[in-house]
Legacy VTK file of the C-alpha trace (Angstrom):
# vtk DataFile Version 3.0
C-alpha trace
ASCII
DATASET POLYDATA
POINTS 264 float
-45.376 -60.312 -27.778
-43.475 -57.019 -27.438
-45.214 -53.901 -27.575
-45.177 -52.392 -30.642
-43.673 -48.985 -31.468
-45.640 -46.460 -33.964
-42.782 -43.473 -35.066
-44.153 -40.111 -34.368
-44.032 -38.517 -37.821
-43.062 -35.481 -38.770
-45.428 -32.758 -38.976
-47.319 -34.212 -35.763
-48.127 -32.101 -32.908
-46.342 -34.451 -30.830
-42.790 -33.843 -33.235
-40.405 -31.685 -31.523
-40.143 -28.518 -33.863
-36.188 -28.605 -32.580
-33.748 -30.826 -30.498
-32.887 -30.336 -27.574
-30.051 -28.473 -26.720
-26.606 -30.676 -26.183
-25.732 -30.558 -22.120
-22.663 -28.083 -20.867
-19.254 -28.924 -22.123
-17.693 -30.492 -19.878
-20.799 -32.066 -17.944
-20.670 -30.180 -14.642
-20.578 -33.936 -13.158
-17.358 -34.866 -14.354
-15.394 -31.872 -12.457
-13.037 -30.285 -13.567
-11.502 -30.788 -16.865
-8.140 -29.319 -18.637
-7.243 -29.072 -22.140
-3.853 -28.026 -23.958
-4.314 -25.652 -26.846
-1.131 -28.001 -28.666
-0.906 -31.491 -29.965
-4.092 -33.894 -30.726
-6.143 -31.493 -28.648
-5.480 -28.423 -30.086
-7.889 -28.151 -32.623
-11.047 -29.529 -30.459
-9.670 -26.635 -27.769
-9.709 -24.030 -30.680
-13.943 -24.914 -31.222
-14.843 -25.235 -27.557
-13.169 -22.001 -26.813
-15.026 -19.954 -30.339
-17.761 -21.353 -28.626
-17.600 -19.637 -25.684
-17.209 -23.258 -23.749
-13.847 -22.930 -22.818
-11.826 -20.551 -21.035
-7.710 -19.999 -20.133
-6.738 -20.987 -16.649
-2.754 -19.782 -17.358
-0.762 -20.542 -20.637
-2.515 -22.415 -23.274
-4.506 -24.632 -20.266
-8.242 -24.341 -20.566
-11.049 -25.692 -18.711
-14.596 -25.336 -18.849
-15.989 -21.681 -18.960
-18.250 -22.229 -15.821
-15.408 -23.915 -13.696
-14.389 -21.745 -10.539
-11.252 -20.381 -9.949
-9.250 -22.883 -7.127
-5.779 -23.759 -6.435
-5.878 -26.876 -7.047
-7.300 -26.019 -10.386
-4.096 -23.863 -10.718
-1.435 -26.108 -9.804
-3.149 -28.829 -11.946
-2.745 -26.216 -14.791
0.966 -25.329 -13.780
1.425 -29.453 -13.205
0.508 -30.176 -17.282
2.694 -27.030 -18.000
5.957 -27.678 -16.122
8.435 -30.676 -17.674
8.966 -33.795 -16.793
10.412 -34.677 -13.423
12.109 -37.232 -11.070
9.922 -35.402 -8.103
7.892 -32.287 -7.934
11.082 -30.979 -6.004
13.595 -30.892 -9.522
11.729 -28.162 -10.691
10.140 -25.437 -8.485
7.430 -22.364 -9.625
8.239 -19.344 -7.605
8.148 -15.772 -8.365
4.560 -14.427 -9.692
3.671 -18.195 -10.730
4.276 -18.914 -7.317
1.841 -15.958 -5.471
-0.360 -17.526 -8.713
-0.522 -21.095 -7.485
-0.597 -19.822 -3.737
-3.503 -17.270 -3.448
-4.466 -16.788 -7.569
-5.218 -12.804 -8.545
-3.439 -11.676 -12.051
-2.349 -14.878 -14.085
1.353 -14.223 -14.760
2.748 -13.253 -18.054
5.593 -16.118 -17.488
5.877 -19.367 -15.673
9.595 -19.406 -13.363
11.226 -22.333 -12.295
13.961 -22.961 -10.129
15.629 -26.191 -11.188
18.351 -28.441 -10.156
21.639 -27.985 -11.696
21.900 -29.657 -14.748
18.000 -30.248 -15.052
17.511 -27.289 -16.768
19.728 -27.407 -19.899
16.767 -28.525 -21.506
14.560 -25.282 -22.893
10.375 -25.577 -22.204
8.442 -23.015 -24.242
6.631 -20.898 -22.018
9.100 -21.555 -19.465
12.105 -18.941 -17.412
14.177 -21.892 -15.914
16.295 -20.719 -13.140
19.261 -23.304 -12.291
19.977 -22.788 -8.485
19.940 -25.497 -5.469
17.235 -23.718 -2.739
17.573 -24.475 0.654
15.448 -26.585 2.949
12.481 -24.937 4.096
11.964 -22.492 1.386
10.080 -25.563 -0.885
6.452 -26.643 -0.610
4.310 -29.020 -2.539
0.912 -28.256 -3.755
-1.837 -30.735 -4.111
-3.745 -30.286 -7.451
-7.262 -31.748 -8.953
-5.607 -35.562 -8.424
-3.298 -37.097 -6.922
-0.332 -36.936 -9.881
-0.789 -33.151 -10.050
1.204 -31.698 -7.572
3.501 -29.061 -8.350
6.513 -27.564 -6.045
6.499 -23.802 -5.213
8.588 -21.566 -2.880
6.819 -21.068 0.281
4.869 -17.772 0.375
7.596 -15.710 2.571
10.603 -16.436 0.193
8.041 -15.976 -2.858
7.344 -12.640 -1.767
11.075 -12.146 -0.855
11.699 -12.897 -4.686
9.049 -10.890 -5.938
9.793 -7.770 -3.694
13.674 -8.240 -4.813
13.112 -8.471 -8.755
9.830 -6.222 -9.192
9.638 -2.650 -9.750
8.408 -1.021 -6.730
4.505 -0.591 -7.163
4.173 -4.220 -8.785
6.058 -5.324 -5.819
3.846 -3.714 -3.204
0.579 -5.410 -5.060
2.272 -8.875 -5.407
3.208 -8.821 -1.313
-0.674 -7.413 -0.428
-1.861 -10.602 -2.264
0.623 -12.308 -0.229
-0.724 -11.243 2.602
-3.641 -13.417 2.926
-1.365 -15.987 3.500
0.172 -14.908 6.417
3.078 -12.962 4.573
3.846 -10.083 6.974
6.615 -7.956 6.032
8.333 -8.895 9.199
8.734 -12.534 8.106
9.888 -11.480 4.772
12.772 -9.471 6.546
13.840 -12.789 7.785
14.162 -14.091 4.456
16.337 -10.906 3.638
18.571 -11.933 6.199
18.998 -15.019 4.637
20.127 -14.072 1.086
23.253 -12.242 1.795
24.719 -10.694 -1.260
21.297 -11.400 -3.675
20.385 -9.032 -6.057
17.988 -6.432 -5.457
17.782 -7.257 -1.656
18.616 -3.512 -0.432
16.055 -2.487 -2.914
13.203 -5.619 -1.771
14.204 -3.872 1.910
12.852 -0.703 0.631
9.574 -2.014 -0.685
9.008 -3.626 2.953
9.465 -0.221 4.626
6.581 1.383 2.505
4.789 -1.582 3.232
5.129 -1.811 6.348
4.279 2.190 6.454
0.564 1.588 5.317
2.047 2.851 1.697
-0.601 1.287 -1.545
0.540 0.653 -4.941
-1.054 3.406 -6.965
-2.698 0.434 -9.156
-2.386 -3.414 -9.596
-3.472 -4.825 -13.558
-1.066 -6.609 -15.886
2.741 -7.220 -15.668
4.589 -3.832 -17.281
7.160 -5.606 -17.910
9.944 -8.375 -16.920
11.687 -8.651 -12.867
14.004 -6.625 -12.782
16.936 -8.833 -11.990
17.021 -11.071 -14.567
17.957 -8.915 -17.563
20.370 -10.990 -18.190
18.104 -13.736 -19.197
17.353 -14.610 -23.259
14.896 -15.975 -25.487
15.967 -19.426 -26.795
15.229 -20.725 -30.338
12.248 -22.117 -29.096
10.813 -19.698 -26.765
12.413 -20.845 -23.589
14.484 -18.749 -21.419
17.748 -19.667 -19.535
18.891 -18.016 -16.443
21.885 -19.813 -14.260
20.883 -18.194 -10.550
24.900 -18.133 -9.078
23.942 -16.796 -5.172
20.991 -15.464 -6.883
22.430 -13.543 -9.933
21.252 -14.062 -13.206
24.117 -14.657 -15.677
24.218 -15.807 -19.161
25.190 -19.055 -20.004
29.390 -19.107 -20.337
29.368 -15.840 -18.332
31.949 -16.094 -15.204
30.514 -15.757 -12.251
31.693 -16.575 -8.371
29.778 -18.609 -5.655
27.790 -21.898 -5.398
24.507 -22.500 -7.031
22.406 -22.192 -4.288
19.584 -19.450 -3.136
LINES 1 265
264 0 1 2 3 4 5 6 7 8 9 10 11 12 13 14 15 16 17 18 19 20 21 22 23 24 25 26 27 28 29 30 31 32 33 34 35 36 37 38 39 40 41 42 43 44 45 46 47 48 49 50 51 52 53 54 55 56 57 58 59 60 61 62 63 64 65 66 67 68 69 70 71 72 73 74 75 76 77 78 79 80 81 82 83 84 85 86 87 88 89 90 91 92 93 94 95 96 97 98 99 100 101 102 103 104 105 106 107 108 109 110 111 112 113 114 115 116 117 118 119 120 121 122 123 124 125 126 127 128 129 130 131 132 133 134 135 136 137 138 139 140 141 142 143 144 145 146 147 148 149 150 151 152 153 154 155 156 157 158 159 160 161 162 163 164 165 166 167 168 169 170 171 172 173 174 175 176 177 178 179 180 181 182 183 184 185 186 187 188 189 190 191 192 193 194 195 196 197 198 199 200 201 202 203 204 205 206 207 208 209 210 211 212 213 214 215 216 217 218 219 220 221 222 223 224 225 226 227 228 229 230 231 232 233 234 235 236 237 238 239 240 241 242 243 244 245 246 247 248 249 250 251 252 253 254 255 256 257 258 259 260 261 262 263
């Protein structure tokens, strides 16, 4: 016969006076795990995160409050952010997204993409898509949490060539230090210079190098003040998109004329 089973009742000295607590959310076995604040998951996301069991990784991507910080955590963030594509390569981060995914530090206030002509009609809130063709060599792909999340980003010496060409001076400085651990000297990023002939902001981006290159520090390093320079030109869309057609790396509206081929 089975042994038989006598219920501990309540009141015993053998009842628990409480449950246990539930285990960590996620289980720290299952590794990593990211959530969208939007869709069927939104509202789930909005309790874990009251909770304190949830923080933001970038956008409205969460993960588990204990998770560390790693790339590949980042670019699997960036990968459920960024739209739909043919290959990694149709749509590229770059800019502070880019120094983001690369070597982390200040989560950036906007996600930029360079796209492929005619990719990038489409609007993706949370998204500045930049239409431009960029040439071999200035393109990496970055390996996220598994193997569908990889996500394309301008190698670190034309990121910081962006970013020291389209930032205010001092936000520049900080984004190319970060850089720096990298391998991004301001030698290399010279060499980009020479390479975008006729680009916005390059005689400015040559400036920046100089103090850096001087031993000159940014005076302080926090939070985006405001928008890269060179794209004033972009606009907000209807749905909280932006737009910005990158003609030898110009920003123009949309209908505006403008000379040269679409690459940078």
């Amino acid at each position: 016969m089975p042994p038989t089973v006598t219920p501990t009742p309540p009141g015993s000295p053998d009842f628990p006076a409480r449950l246990p607590d539930p285990p960590p959310y996620p289980p720290p076995e299952a590794g990593p795990v990211l959530f969208r604040e939007e869709g069927p998951e939104s509202g789930e996301v909005a309790r874990l995160r009251a909770r304190g069991l949830l923080r933001a990784v970038v956008g409205d991507v969460h993960t588990g409050t204990g998770e560390p910080e790693t790339r590949e955590l980042r670019v699997s963030a960036l990968a459920r952010i960024l739209p739909p594509a043919r290959s990694p390569a149709d749509a590229v981060v770059g800019y502070r997204a880019a120094r983001w995914a690369l070597v982390g530090g200040p989560v950036p206030p906007r996600i930029d993409v360079y796209a492929l002509p005619g990719l990038s009609r489409r609007r993706f809130r949370g998204l500045r898509v930049r239409e431009a063709r960029l040439v071999p060599g200035t393109v990496m792909v970055l390996a996220g949490l598994v193997p569908a999340d990889t996500v394309a980003v301008t190698v670190p010496d034309r990121t910081a060539a962006d970013l020291a060409r389209s930032l205010p001076a001092e936000e520049a400085l900080a984004e190319l230090r970060l850089l720096a651990e990298v391998g991004v000297t301001p030698a290399r990023v010279a060499a980009v210079l020479e390479s975008l002939p006729g680009h916005r902001g390059v005689p400015r981006a040559r400036q920046v190098l100089n103090r850096w290159a001087s031993g000159v520090r940014p005076r302080s390093f926090g939070a985006a003040s405001g928008d890269p320079v060179g794209v004033e030109n972009s606009f907000d869309a209807a749905d909280g998109g932006e737009h910005v057609v990158e003609m030898t790396g110009v920003g123009h509206l949309e209908g505006e004329p403008r000379d040269g081929h679409p690459v940078a």
